[in-house]
N, C-alpha and C positions, 0 to 999 in steps of 0.2 A: 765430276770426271766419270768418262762412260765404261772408258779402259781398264782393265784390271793390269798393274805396272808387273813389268819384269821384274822378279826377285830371286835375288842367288844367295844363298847360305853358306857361309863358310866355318870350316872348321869344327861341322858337327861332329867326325868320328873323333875327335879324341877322346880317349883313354882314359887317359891322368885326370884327376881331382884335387886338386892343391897341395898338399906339399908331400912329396917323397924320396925314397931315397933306392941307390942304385949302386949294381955291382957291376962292374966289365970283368969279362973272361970270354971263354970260347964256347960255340955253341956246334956240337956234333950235330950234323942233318945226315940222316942215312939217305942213299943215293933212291933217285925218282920221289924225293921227298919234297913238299914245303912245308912254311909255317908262313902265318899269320899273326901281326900283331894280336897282344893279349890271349896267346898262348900261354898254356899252362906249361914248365918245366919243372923238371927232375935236375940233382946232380947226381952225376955218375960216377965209379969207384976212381974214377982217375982224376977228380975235381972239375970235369969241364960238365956243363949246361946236355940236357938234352932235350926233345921234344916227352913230351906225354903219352902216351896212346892209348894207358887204362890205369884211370883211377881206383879202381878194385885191387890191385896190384904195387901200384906206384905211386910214392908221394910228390907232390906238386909243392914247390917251395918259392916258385917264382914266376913272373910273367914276361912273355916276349912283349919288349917295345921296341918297334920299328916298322920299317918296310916290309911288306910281303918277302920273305926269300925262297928260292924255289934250286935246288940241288940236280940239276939235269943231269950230273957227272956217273959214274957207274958204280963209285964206291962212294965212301962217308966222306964229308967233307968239312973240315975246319971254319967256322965264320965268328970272326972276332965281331963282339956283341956287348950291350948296355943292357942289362935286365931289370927288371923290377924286384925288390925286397921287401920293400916295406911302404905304404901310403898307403890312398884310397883311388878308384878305381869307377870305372863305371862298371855297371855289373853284366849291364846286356853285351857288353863288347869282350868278355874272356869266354876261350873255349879252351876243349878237350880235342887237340890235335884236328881243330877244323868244324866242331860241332858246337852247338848253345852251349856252355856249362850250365848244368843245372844247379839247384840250392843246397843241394847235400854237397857238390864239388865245390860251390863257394866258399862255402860252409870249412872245408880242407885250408883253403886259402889264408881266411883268418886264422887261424892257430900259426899260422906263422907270418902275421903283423901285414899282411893286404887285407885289406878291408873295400869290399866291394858291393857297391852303393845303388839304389834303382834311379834313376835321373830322370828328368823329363824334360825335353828339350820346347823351354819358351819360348824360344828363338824362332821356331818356322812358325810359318804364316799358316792361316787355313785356308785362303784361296789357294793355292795350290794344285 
């Protein structure tokens, strides 16, 4: 065969690693804000979820799973959400409100039962 064949991958970006577990509640997004799955949060004095924005400051107890959400509205906004609590993770896929989490922020993560993992994806092809 002369052709190198079409090849599509699927479902390289998840997150998740076998088995974990998960809380629903509300996730505060301040207005002109998003979040990205495997988002680092916070809970807040009022028990709902919020984004991260500094780890030097803020503890991180859990991760956003889901769709990208994006708050166009002017004020803060309510978004009923599934988070992460506890399992394992891919580790290149959690940030800090948008950026790589580093190894010292992972590092946060496990102490409170996420365990986030370096993966290597066998899957793609190296033609490509």
């Amino acid at each position: 065969m002369s052709e190198n064949p079409n090849i599509t991958n699927y479902n390289l970006g998840n997150i998740l690693q076998g088995e974990n577990q998960f809380e629903t509640g509300t996730l505060t997004l301040a207005a002109g804000t998003s979040i990205t799955e495997g988002a680092f949060l916070k809970r807040g004095d009022d028990g709902t979820f919020a984004l991260v924005t500094d780890t030097s400051t803020e503890t991180p107890i859990a991760l956003y799973i889901g769709d990208k959400l994006i708050n166009s509205d002017t004020e803060a906004k309510g978004y009923a959400v599934r988070v992460l609590i506890s399992g394992r993770v891919k580790a290149d896929a959690c940030n800090v409100n948008g950026t790589a989490a580093t190894d010292a922020e992972l590092d946060m993560i496990r102490s409170y039962g996420i365990v986030p993992v370096r993966v290597t994806e066998t899957n793609i092809q190296d033609n490509q």
